[in-house]
C-alpha positions, 0 to 999 in steps of 0.5 A: 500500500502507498502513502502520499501526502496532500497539501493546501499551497498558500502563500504561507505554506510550504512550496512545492518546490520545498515539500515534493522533495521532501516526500520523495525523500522519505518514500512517499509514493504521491503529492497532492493539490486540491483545488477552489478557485474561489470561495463565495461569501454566501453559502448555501451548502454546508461545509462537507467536513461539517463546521466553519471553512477553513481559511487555507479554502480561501487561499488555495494556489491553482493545482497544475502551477503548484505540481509542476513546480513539484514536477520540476524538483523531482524524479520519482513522486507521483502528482495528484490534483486532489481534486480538480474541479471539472465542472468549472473548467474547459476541458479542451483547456483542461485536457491540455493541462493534463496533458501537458503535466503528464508530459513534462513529469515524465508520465507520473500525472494522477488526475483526481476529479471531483464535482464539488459541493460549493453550489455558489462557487460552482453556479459562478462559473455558470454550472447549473448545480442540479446537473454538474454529475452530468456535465462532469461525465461528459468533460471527462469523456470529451477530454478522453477523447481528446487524450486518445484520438487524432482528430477527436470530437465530441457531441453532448448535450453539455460539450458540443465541438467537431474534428480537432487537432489538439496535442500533446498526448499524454505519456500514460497510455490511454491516459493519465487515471482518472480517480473519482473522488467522493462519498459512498455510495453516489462518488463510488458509482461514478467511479466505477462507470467512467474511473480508473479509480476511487477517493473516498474520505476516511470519514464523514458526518454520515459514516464513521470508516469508509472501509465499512463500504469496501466490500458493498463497492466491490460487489458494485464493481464486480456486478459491473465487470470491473474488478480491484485491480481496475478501480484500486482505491485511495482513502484521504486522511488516514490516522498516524495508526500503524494498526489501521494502516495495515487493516487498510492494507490486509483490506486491498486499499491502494494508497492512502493520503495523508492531509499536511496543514498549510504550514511550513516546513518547520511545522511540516517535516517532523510529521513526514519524518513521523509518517516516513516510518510508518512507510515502512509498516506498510 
């Protein structure tokens, strides 16, 4: 099982440039960027972690500038947006982006999606809230089309555009994965209908352990034709437990995400040099 880290990068935390090589360092498998283009003074969704928002939301760096800084600094480390919000960007600007990354990085690009759960940020970007899963299913189609073929095109009822050029490719073939993020079981059902993978919280308000679901996503998986080895699956905020990561491990999960507050590295390295001998645990 692989243990990566993510990071909210803000003007007062550690730089991507300063933690990637950190993290490779200490055999981290992957590093990790959310994503909020803004944050709307009003609010008509709760928080999904529950309580007040916290600042590092407010202040969130753009994920693709962050990890190809990331990218520049390192040999091995894989980079994950964690997640990009896709149903508030272009995606024949986006597929480019990924494109790109997955190029310059040498194939090591892990694009985390998600549809988001701030109905006012997302409605500013002109996304009707009611049908974002939708229009997140038909961009990352769109976008798929455009990572694989050489004159691609798509026709839906969101994205519409005819024959195109658009390069580069990506490195990875087809592409880089797609790793759905989110909650059991709507995130999950997602995940196995167009993902090449799940994220999944540790916990939520509504459950306690999301591996309370494993075997429920499996059997869904399976029903689908698809099996562990075709959605592995990345659980986001693990305790420091050597005893749950290795339950997570017996249990299949592929990776586990570690959440760094946006600090410094005074405040940053003690914890990875904490979670580099947990690495060896697992």
């Amino acid at each position: 099982m692989h243990i990566g880290a993510a990071m909210f990068f803000t003007d007062y935390s550690m730089s991507p440039a300063e933690l990637a090589p950190a993290l490779e360092a200490r055999g981290f498998e992957s590093l990790w960027a959310p994503e909020h283009s803004h944050i709307p003074l009003t609010r008509k969704t709760p928080f999904a972690g529950g309580g007040e928002l916290p600042k590092k939301y407010y202040d969130a760096m753009d994920p693709f500038v962050t990890l190809t800084a990331a990218a520049a600094v390192t040999k091995t480390l894989k980079l994950g947006t964690g997640i990009c919000l896709v149903v508030q960007r272009d995606p024949i600007q986006t597929a480019k982006l990924v494109a790109s990354i997955d190029q310059i990085s040498g194939g090591r690009f892990l694009f985390g999606i998600g549809n988001g759960w701030n109905q006012d940020e997302i409605e500013d970007h002109g996304t009707v809230f009611a049908t974002r899963h939708k229009l997140a299913r038909e961009r990352i189609a769109a976008m798929q089309a455009i990572w694989t073929q050489t004159k691609p095109e798509y026709h839906g009822e969101f994205v519409n555009f005819g024959p195109m050029m658009a390069w580069p490719k990506p490195v990875q073939k087809p592409h880089p994965p797609i790793i759905v993020g989110g909650a059991f079981p709507y995130a999950a059902r997602r995940a196995i209908r167009y993902g090449n993978g799940w994220i999944p919280h540790k916990s939520r308000p509504q459950y306690g352990d999301v591996s309370d679901f494993l075997p429920q996503f499996r059997q869904m998986a399976a029903e689908a034709g698809r099996g562990p080895d075709d959605l592995p699956v990345t659980i986001w905020g693990p305790a420091e437990d050597a005893d749950q990561l290795r339950r997570y491990r017996d249990m299949g999960v592929a990776r586990v995400v570690v959440s760094l507050e946006s600090e410094k590295a005074d405040g940053i390295l003690p914890g990875l040099d904490r979670w580099a001998k947990m690495i060896t645990l697992v």
